[in-house]
PASEBA-1860 file (N, C-alpha, C; in nm, 3 decimals):
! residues 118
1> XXXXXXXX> -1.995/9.071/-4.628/-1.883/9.040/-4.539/-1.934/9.005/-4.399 ~ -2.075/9.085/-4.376/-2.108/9.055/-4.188/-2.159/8.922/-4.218 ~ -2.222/8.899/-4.342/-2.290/8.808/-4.325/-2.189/8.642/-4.338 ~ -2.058/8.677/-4.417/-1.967/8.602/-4.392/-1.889/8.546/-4.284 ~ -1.902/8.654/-4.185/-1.822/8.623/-4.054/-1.962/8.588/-3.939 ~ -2.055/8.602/-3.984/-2.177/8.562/-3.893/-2.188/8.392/-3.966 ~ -2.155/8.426/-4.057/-2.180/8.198/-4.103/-2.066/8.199/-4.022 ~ -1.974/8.187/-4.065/-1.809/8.126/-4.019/-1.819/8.133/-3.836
9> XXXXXXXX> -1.865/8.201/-3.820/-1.858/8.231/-3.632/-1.933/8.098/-3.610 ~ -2.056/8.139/-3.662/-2.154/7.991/-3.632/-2.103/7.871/-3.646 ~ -2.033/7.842/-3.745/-1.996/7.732/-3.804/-1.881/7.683/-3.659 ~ -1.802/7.759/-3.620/-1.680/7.723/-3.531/-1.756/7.684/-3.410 ~ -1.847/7.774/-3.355/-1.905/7.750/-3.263/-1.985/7.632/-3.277 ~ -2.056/7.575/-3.346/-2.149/7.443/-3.363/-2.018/7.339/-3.375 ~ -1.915/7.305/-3.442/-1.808/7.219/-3.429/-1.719/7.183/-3.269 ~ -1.741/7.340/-3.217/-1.707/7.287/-3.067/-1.761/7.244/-3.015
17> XXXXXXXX> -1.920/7.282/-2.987/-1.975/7.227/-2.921/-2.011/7.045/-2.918 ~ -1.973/6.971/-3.094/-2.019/6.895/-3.135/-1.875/6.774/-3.120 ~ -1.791/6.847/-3.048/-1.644/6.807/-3.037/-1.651/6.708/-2.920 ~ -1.600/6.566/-2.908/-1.599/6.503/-2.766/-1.550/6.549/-2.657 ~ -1.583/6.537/-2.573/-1.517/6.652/-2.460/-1.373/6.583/-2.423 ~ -1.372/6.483/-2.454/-1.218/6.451/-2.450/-1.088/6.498/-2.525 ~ -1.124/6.574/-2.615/-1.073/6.655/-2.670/-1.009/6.811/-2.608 ~ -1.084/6.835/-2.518/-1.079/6.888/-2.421/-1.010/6.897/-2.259
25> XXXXXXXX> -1.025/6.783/-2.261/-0.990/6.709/-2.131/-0.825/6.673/-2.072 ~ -0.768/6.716/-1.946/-0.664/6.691/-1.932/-0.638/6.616/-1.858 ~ -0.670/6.519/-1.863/-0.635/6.439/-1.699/-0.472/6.394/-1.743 ~ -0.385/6.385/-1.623/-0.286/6.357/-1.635/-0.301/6.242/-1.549 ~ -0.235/6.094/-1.605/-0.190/6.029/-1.453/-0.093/6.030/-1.404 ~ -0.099/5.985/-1.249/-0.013/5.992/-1.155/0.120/5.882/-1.182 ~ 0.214/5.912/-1.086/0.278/5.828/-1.041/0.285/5.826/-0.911 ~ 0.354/5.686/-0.869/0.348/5.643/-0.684/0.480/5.628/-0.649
33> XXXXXXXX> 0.520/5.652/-0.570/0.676/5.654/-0.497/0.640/5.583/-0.357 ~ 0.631/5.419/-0.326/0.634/5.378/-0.203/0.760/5.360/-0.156 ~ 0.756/5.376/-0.022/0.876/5.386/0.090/0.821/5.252/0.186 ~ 0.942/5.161/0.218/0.904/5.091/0.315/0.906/5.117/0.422 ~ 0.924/5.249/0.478/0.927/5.271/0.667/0.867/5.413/0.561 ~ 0.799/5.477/0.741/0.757/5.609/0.730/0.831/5.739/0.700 ~ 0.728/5.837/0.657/0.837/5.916/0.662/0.904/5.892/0.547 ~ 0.923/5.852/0.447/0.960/5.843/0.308/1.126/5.766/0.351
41> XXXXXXXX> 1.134/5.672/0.420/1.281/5.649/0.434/1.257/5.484/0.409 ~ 1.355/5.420/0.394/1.403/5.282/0.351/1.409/5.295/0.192 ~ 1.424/5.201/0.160/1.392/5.127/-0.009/1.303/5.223/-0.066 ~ 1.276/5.233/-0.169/1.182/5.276/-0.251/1.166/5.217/-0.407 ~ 1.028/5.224/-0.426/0.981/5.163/-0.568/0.921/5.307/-0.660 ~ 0.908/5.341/-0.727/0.830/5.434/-0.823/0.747/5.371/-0.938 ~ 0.611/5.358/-0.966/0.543/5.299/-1.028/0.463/5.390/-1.100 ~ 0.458/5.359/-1.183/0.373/5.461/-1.313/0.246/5.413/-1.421
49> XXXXXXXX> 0.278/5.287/-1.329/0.173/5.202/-1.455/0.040/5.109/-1.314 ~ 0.026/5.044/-1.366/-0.093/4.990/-1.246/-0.033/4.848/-1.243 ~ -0.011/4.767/-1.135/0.029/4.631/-1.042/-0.084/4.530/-0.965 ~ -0.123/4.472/-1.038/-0.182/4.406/-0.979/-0.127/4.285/-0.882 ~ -0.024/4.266/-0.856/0.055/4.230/-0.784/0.200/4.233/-0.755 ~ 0.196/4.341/-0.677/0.327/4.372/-0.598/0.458/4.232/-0.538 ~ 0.384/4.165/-0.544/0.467/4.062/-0.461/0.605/4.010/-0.614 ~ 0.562/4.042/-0.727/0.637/4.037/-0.829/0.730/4.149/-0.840
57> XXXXXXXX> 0.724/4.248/-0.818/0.834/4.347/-0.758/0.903/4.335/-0.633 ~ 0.875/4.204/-0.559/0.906/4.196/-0.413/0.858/4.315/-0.284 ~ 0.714/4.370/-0.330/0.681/4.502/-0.267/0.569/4.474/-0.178 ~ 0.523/4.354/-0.204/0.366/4.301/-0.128/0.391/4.340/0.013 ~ 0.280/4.403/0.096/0.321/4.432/0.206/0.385/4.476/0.296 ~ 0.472/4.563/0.201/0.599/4.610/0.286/0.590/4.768/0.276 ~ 0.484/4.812/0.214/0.500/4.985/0.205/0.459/5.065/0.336 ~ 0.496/5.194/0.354/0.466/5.238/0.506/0.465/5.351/0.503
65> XXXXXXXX> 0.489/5.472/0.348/0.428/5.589/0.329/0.467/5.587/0.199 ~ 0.391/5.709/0.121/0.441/5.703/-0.047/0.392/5.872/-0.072 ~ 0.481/5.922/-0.193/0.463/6.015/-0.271/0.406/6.015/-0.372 ~ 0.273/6.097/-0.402/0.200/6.041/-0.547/0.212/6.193/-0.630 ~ 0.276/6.169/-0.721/0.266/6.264/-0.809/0.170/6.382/-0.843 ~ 0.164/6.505/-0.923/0.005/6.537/-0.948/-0.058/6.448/-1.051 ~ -0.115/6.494/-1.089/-0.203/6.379/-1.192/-0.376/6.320/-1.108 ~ -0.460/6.250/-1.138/-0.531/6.187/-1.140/-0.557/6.111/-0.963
73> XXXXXXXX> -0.465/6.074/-0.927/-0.409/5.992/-0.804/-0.391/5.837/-0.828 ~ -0.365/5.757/-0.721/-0.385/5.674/-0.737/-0.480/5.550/-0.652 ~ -0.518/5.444/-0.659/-0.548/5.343/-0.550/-0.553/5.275/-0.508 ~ -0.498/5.236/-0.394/-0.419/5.104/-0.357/-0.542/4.996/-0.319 ~ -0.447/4.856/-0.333/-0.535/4.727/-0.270/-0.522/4.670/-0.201 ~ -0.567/4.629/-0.092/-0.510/4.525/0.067/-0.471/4.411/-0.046 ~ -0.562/4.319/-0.136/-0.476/4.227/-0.152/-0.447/4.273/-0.280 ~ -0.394/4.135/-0.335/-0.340/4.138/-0.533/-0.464/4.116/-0.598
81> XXXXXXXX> -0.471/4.146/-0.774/-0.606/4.151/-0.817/-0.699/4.285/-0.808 ~ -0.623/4.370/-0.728/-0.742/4.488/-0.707/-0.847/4.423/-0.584 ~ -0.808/4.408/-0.511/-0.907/4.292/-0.460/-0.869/4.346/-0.284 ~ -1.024/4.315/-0.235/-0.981/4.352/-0.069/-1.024/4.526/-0.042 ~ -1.034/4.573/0.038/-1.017/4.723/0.097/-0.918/4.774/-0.010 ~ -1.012/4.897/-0.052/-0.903/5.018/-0.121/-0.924/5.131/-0.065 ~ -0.776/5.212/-0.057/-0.786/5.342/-0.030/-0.714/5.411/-0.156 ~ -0.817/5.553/-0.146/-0.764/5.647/-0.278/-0.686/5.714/-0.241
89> XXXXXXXX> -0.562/5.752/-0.261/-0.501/5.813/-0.255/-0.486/5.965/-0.378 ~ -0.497/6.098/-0.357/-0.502/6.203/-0.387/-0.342/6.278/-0.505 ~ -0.381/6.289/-0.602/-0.242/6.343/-0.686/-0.190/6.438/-0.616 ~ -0.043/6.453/-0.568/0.020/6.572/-0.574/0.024/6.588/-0.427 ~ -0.042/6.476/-0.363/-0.039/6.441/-0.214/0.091/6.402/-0.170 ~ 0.139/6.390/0.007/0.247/6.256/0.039/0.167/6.279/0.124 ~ 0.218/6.087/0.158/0.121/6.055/0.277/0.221/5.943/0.335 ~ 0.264/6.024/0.466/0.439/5.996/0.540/0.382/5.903/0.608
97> XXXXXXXX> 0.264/5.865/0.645/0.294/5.762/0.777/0.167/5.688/0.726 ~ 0.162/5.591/0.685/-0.002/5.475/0.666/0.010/5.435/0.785 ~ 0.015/5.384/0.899/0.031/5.342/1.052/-0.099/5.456/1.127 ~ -0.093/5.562/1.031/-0.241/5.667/1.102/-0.358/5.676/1.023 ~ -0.368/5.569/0.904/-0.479/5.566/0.794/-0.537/5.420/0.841 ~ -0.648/5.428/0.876/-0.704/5.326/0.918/-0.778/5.270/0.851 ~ -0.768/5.098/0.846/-0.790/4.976/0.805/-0.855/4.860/0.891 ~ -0.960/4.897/0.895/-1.062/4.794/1.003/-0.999/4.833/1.126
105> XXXXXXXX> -0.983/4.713/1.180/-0.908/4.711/1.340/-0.730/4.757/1.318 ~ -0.628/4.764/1.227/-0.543/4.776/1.210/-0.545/4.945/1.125 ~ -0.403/4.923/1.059/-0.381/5.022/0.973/-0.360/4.971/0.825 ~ -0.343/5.102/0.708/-0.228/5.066/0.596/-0.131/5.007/0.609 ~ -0.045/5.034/0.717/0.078/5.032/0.708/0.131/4.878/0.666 ~ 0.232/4.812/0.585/0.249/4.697/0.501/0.154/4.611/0.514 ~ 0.026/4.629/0.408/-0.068/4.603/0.364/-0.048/4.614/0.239 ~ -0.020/4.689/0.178/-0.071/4.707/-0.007/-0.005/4.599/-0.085
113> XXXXXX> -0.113/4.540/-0.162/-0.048/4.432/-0.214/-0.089/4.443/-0.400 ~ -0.133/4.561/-0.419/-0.185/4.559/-0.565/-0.242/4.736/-0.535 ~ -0.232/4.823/-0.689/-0.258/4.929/-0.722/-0.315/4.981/-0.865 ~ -0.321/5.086/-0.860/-0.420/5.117/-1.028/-0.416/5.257/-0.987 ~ -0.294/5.312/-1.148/-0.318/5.478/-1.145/-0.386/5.517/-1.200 ~ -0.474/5.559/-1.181/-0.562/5.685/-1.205/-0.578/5.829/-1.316
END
């Protein structure tokens, strides 16, 4: 019998270890809640999937703080394509004012023109 539960132990233990760790693994992704003025006020979009161009939602350039879900995070693009300056943005974050996240000589603030959740 010891010697039955000493195979069988082994046996479970060598299958985990031999298991992809993705199996394991929880990543959740995010979602994004942009606001066109700071401070989470005007219009809003909620996106859950990744955009490579906003300007097809009528959103290009016009965001000015956003709520990102928990999950993974997400990260935005100055232009469409993924393309241009990115900033990462953190799951489970808000981030009320892009006008104080700095972008070369300027800011975020209605800049984002493309994204990818995480």
């Amino acid at each position: 019998m010891k010697r039955f539960l000493a195979l069988s132990s082994t046996l479970m233990l060598v299958c985990a270890l031999l298991a992809p760790t993705s199996v394991f693994a929880t990543h959740k992704k995010s979602c994004i809640t942009l606001y066109e003025h700071i401070n989470f006020k005007g219009k809003s979009i909620k996106l859950c999937g990744n955009d490579k161009n906003l300007v097809n939602d009528n959103w290009n350039d016009i965001a000015s703080s956003a709520k990102v879900s928990k999950g993974d995070g997400v990260t935005l693009y100055e232009h469409i394509d993924y393309k241009g300056a990115k900033l990462k943005l953190k799951g489970g974050h808000n981030y009320s004012d892009f006008t104080k996240i700095r972008l070369g000589n300027g800011s975020w603030n209605d800049v984002v023109s493309s994204l990818r959740i995480r």
